[in-house]
mmCIF file of the N, C-alpha and C atoms, coordinates in Angstrom:
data_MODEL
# 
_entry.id   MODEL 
# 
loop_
_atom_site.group_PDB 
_atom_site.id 
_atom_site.type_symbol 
_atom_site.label_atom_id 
_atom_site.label_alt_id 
_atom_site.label_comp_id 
_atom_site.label_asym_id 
_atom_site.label_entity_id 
_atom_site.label_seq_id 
_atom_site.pdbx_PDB_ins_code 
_atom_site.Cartn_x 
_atom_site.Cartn_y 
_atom_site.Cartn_z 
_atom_site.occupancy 
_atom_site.B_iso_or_equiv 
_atom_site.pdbx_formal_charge 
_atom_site.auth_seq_id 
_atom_site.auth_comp_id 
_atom_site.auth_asym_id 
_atom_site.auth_atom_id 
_atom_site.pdbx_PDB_model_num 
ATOM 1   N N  . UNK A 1 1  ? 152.169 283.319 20.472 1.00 0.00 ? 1  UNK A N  1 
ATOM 2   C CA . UNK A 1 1  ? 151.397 282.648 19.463 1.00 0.00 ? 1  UNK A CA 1 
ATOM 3   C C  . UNK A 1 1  ? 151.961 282.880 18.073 1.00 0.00 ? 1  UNK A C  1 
ATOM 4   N N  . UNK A 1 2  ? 152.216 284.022 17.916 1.00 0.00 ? 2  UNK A N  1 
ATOM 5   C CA . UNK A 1 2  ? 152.362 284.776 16.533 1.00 0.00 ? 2  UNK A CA 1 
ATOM 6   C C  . UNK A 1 2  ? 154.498 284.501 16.714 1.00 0.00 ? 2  UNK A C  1 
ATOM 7   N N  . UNK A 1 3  ? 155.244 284.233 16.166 1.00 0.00 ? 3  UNK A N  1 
ATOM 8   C CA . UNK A 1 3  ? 156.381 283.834 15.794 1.00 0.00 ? 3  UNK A CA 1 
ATOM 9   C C  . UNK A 1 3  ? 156.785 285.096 14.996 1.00 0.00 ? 3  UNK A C  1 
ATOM 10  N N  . UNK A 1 4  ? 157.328 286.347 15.818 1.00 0.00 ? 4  UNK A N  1 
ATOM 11  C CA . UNK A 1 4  ? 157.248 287.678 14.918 1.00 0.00 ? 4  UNK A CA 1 
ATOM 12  C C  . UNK A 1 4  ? 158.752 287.792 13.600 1.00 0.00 ? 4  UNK A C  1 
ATOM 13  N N  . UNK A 1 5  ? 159.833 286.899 14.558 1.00 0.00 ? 5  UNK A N  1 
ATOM 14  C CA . UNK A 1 5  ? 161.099 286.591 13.217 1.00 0.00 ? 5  UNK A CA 1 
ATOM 15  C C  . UNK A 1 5  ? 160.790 285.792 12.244 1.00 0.00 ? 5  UNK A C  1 
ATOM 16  N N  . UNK A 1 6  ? 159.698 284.983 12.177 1.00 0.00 ? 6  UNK A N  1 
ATOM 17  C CA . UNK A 1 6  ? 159.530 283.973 11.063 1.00 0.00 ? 6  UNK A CA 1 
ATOM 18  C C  . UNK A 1 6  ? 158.844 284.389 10.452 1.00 0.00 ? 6  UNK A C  1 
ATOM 19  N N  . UNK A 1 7  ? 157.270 285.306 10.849 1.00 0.00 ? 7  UNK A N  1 
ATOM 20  C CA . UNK A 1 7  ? 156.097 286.381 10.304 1.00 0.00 ? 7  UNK A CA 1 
ATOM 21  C C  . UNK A 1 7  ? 156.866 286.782 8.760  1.00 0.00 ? 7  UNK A C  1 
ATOM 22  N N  . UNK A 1 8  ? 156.353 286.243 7.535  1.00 0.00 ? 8  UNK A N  1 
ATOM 23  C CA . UNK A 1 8  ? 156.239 287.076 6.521  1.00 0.00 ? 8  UNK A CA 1 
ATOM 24  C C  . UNK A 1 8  ? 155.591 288.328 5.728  1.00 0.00 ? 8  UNK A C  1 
ATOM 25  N N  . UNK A 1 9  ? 154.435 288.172 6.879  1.00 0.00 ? 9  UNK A N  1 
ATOM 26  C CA . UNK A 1 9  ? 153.407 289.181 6.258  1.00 0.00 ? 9  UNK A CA 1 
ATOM 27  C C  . UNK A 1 9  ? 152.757 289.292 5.163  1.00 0.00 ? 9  UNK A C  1 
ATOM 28  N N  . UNK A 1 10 ? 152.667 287.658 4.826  1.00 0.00 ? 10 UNK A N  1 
ATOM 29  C CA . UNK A 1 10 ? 151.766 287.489 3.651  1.00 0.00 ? 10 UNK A CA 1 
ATOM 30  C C  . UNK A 1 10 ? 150.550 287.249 3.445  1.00 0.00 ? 10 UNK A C  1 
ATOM 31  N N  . UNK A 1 11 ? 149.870 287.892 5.119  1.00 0.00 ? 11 UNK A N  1 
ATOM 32  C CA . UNK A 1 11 ? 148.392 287.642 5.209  1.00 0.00 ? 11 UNK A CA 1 
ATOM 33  C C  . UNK A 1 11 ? 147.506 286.476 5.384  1.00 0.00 ? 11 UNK A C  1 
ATOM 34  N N  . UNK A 1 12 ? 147.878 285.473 4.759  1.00 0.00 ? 12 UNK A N  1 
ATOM 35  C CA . UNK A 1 12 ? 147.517 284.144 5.001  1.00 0.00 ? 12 UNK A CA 1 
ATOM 36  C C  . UNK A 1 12 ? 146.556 283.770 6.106  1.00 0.00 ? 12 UNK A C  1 
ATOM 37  N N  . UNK A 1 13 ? 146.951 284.022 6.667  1.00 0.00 ? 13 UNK A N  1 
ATOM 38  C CA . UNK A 1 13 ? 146.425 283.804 8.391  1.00 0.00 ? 13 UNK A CA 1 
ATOM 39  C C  . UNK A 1 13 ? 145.346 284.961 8.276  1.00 0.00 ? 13 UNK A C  1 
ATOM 40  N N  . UNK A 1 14 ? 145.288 285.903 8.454  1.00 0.00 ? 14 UNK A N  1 
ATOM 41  C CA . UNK A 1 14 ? 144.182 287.351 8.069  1.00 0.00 ? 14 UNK A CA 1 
ATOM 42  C C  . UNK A 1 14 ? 142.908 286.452 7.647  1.00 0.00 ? 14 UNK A C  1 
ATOM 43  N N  . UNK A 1 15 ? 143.426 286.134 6.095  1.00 0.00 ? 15 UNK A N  1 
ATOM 44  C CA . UNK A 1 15 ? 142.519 285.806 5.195  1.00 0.00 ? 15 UNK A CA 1 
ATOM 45  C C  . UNK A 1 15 ? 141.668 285.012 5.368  1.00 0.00 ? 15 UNK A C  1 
ATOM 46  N N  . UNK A 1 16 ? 142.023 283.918 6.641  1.00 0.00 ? 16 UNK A N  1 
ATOM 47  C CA . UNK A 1 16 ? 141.639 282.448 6.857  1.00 0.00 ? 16 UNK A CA 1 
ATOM 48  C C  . UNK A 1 16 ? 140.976 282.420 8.392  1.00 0.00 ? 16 UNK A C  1 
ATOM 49  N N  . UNK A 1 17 ? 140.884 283.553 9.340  1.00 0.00 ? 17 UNK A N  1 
ATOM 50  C CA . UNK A 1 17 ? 140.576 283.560 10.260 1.00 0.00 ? 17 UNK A CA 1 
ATOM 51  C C  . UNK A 1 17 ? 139.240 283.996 10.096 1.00 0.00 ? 17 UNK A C  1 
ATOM 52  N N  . UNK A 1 18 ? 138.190 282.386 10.709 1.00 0.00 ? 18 UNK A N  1 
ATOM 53  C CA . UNK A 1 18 ? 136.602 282.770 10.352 1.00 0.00 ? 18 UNK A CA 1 
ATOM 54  C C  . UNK A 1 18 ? 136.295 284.317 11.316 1.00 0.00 ? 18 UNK A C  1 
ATOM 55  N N  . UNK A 1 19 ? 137.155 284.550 12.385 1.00 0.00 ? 19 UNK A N  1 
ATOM 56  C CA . UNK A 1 19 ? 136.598 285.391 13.476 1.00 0.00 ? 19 UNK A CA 1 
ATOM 57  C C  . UNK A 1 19 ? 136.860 286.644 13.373 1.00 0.00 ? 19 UNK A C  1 
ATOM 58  N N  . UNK A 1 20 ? 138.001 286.943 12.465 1.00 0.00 ? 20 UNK A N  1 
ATOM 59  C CA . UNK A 1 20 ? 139.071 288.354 12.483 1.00 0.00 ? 20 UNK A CA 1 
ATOM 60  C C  . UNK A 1 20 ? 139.513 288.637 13.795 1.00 0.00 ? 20 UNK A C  1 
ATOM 61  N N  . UNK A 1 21 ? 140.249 287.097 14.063 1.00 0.00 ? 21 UNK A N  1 
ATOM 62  C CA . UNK A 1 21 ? 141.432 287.788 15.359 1.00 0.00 ? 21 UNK A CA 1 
ATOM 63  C C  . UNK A 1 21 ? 142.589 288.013 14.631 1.00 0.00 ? 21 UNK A C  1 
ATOM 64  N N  . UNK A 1 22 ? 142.611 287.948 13.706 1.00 0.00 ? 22 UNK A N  1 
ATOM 65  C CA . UNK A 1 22 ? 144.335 288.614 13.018 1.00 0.00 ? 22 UNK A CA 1 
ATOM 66  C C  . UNK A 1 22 ? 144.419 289.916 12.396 1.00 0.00 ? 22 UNK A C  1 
ATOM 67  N N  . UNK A 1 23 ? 145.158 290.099 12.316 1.00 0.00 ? 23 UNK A N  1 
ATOM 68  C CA . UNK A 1 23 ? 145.728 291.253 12.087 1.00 0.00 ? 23 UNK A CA 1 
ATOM 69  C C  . UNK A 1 23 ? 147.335 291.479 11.380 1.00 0.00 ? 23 UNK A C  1 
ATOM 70  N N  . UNK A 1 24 ? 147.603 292.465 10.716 1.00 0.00 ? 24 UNK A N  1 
ATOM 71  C CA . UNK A 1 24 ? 149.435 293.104 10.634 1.00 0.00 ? 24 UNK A CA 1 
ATOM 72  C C  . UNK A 1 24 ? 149.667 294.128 11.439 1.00 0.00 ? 24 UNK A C  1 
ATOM 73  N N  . UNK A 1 25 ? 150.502 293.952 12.506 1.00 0.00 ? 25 UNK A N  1 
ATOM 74  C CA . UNK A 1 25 ? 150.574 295.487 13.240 1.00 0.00 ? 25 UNK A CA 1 
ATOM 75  C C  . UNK A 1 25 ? 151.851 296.321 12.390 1.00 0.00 ? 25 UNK A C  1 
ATOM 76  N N  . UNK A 1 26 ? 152.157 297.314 13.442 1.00 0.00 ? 26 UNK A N  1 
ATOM 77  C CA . UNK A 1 26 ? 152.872 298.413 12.307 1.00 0.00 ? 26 UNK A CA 1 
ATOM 78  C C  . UNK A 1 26 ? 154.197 298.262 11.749 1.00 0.00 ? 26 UNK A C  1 
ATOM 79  N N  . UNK A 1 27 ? 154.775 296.974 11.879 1.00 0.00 ? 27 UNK A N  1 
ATOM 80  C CA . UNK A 1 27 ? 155.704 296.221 11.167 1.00 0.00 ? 27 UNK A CA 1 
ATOM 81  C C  . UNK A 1 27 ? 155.008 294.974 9.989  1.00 0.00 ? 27 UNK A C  1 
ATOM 82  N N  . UNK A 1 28 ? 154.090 294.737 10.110 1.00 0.00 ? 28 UNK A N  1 
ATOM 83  C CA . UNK A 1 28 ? 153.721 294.198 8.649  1.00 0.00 ? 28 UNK A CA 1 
ATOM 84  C C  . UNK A 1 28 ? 153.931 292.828 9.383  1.00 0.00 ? 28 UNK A C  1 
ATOM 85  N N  . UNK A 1 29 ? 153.540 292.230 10.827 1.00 0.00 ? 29 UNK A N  1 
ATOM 86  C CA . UNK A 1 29 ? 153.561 290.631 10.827 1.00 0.00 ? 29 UNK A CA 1 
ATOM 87  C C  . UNK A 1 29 ? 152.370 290.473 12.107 1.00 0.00 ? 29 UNK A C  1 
ATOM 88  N N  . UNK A 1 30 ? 152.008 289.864 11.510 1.00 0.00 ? 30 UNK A N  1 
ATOM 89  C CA . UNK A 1 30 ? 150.816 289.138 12.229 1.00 0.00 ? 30 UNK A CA 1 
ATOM 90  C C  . UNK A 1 30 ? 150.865 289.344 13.662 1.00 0.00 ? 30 UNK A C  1 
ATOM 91  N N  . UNK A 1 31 ? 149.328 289.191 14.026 1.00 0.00 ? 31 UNK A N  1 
ATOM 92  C CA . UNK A 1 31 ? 149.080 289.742 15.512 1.00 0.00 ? 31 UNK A CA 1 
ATOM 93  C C  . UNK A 1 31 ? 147.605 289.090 15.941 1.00 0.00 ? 31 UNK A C  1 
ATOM 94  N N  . UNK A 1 32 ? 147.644 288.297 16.679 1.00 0.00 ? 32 UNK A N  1 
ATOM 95  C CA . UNK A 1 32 ? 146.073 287.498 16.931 1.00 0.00 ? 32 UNK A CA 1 
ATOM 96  C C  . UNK A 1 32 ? 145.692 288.226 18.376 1.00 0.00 ? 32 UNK A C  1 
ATOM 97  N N  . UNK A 1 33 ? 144.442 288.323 18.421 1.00 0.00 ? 33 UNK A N  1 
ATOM 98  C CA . UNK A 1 33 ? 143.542 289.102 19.574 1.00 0.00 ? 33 UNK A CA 1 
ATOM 99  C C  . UNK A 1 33 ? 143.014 287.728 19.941 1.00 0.00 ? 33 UNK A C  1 
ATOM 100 N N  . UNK A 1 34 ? 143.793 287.542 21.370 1.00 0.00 ? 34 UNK A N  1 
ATOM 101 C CA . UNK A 1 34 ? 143.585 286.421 22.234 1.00 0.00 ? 34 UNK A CA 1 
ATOM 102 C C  . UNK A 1 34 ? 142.628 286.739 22.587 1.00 0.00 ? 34 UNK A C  1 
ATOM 103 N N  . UNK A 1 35 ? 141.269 287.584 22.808 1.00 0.00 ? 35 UNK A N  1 
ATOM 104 C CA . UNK A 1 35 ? 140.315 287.545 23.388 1.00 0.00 ? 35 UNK A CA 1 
ATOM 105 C C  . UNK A 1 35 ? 139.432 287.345 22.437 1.00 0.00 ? 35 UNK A C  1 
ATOM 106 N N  . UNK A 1 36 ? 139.520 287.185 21.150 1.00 0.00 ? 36 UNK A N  1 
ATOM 107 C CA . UNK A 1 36 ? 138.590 286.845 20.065 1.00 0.00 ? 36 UNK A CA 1 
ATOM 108 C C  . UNK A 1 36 ? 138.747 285.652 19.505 1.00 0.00 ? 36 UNK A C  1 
ATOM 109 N N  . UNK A 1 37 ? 140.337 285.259 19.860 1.00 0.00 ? 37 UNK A N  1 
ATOM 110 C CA . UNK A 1 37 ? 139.876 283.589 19.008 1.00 0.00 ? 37 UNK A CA 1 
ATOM 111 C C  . UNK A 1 37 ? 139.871 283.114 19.305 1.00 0.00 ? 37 UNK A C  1 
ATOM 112 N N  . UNK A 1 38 ? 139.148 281.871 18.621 1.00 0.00 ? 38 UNK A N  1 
ATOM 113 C CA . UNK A 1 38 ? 138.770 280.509 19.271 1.00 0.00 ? 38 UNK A CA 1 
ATOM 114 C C  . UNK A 1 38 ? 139.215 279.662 18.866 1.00 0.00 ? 38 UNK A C  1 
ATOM 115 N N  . UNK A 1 39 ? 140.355 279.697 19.034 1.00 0.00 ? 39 UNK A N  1 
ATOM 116 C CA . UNK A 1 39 ? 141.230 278.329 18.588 1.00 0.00 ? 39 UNK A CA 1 
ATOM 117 C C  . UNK A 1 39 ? 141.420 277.055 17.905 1.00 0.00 ? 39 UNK A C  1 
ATOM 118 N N  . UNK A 1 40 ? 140.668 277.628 16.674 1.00 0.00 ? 40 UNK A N  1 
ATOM 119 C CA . UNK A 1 40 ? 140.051 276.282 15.638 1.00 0.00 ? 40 UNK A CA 1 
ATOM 120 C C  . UNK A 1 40 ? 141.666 275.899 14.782 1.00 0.00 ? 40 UNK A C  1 
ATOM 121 N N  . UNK A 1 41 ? 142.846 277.036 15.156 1.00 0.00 ? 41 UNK A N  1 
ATOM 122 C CA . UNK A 1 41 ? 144.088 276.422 14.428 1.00 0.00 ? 41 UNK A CA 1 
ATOM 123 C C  . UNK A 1 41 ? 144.172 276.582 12.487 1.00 0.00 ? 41 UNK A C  1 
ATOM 124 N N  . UNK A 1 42 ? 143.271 277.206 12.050 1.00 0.00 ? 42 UNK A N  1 
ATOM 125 C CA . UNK A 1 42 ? 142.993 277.515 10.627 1.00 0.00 ? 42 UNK A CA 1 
ATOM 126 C C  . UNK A 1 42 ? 144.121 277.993 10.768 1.00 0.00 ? 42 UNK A C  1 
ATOM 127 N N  . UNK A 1 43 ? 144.697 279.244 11.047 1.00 0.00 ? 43 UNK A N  1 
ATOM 128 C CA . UNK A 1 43 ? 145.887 280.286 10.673 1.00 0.00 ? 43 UNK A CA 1 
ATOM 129 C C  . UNK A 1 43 ? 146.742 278.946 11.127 1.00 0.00 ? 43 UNK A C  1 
ATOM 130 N N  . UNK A 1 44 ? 147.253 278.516 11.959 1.00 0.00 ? 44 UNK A N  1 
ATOM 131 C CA . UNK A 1 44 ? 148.297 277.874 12.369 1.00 0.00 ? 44 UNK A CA 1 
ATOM 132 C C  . UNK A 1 44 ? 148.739 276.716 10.999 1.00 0.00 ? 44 UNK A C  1 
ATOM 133 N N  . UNK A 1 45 ? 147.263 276.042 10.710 1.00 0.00 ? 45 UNK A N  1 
ATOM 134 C CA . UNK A 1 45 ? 147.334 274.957 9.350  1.00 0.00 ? 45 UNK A CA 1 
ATOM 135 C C  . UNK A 1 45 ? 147.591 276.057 8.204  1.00 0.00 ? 45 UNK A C  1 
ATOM 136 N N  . UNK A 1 46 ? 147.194 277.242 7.742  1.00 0.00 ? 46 UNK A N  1 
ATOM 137 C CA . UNK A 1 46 ? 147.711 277.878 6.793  1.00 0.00 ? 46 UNK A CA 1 
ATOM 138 C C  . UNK A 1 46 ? 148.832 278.617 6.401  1.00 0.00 ? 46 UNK A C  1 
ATOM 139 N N  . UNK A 1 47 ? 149.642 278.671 7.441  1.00 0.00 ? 47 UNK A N  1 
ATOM 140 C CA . UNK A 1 47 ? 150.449 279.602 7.643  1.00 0.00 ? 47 UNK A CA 1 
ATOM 141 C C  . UNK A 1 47 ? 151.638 278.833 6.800  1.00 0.00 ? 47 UNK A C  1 
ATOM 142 N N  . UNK A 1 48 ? 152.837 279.336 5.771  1.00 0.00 ? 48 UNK A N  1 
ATOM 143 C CA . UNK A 1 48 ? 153.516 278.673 4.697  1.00 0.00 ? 48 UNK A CA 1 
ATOM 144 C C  . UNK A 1 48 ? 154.926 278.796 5.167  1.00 0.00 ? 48 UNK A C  1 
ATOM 145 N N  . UNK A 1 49 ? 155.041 279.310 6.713  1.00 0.00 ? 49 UNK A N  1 
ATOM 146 C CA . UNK A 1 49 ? 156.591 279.531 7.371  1.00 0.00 ? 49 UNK A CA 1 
ATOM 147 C C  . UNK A 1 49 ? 156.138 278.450 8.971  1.00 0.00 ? 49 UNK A C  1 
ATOM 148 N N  . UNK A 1 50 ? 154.911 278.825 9.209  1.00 0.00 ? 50 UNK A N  1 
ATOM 149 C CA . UNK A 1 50 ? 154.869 277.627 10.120 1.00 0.00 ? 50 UNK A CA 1 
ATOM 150 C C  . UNK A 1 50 ? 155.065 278.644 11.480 1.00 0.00 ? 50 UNK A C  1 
ATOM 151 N N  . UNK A 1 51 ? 154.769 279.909 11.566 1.00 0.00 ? 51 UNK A N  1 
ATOM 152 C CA . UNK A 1 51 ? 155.398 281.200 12.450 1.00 0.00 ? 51 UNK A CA 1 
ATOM 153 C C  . UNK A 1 51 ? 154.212 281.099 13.625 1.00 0.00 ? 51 UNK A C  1 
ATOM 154 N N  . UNK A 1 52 ? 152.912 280.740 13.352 1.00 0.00 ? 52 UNK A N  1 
ATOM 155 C CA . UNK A 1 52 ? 152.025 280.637 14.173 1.00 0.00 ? 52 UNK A CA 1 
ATOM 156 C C  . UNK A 1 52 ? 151.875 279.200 15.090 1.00 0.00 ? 52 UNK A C  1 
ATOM 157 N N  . UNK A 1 53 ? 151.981 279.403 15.803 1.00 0.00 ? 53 UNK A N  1 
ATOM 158 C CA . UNK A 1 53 ? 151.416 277.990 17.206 1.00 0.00 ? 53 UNK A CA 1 
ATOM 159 C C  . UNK A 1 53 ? 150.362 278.492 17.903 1.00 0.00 ? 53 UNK A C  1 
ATOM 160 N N  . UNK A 1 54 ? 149.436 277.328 17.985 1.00 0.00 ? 54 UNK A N  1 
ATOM 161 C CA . UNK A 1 54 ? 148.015 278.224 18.764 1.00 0.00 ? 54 UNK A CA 1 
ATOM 162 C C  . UNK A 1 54 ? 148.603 277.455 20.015 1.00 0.00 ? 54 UNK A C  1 
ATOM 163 N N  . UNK A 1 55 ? 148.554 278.089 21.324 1.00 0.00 ? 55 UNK A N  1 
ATOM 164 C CA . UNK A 1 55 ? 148.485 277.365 22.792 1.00 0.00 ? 55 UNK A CA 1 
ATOM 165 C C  . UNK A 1 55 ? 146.925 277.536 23.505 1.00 0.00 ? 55 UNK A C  1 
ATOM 166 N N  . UNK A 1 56 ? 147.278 276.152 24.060 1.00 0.00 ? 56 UNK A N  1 
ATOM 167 C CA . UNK A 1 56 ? 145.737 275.680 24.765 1.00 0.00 ? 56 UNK A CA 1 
ATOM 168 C C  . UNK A 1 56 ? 146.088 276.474 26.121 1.00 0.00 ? 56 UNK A C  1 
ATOM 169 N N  . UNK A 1 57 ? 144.976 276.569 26.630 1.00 0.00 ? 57 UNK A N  1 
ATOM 170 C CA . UNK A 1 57 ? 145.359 277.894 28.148 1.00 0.00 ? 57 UNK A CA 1 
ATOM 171 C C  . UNK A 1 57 ? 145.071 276.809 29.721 1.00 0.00 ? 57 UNK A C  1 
# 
């Protein structure tokens, strides 16, 4: 989901997730908790490298 070479770590996605499935793990790039989100695609539309893709299951 999370695109960890493109990940800037500029939070974006964090900020914008109504649910708090995101996260920075201990390299500083984004990390979504597949069991918490619900796939409304906010982080994916906010994201300014384009590093996130949500997949349908």
């Amino acid at each position: 989901m999370v695109n960890k070479e493109m990940c800037i770590g500029c939070c974006s996605c964090v900020n914008v997730c109504p649910v708090g499935a995101i996260k920075l793990d201990k390299d500083g790039k984004a990390e979504i908790d597949k069991t918490i989100c619900i796939k409304c695609r906010t982080c994916e539309n906010t994201c300014p490298v384009s590093a996130i893709k949500i997949q349908e299951d």
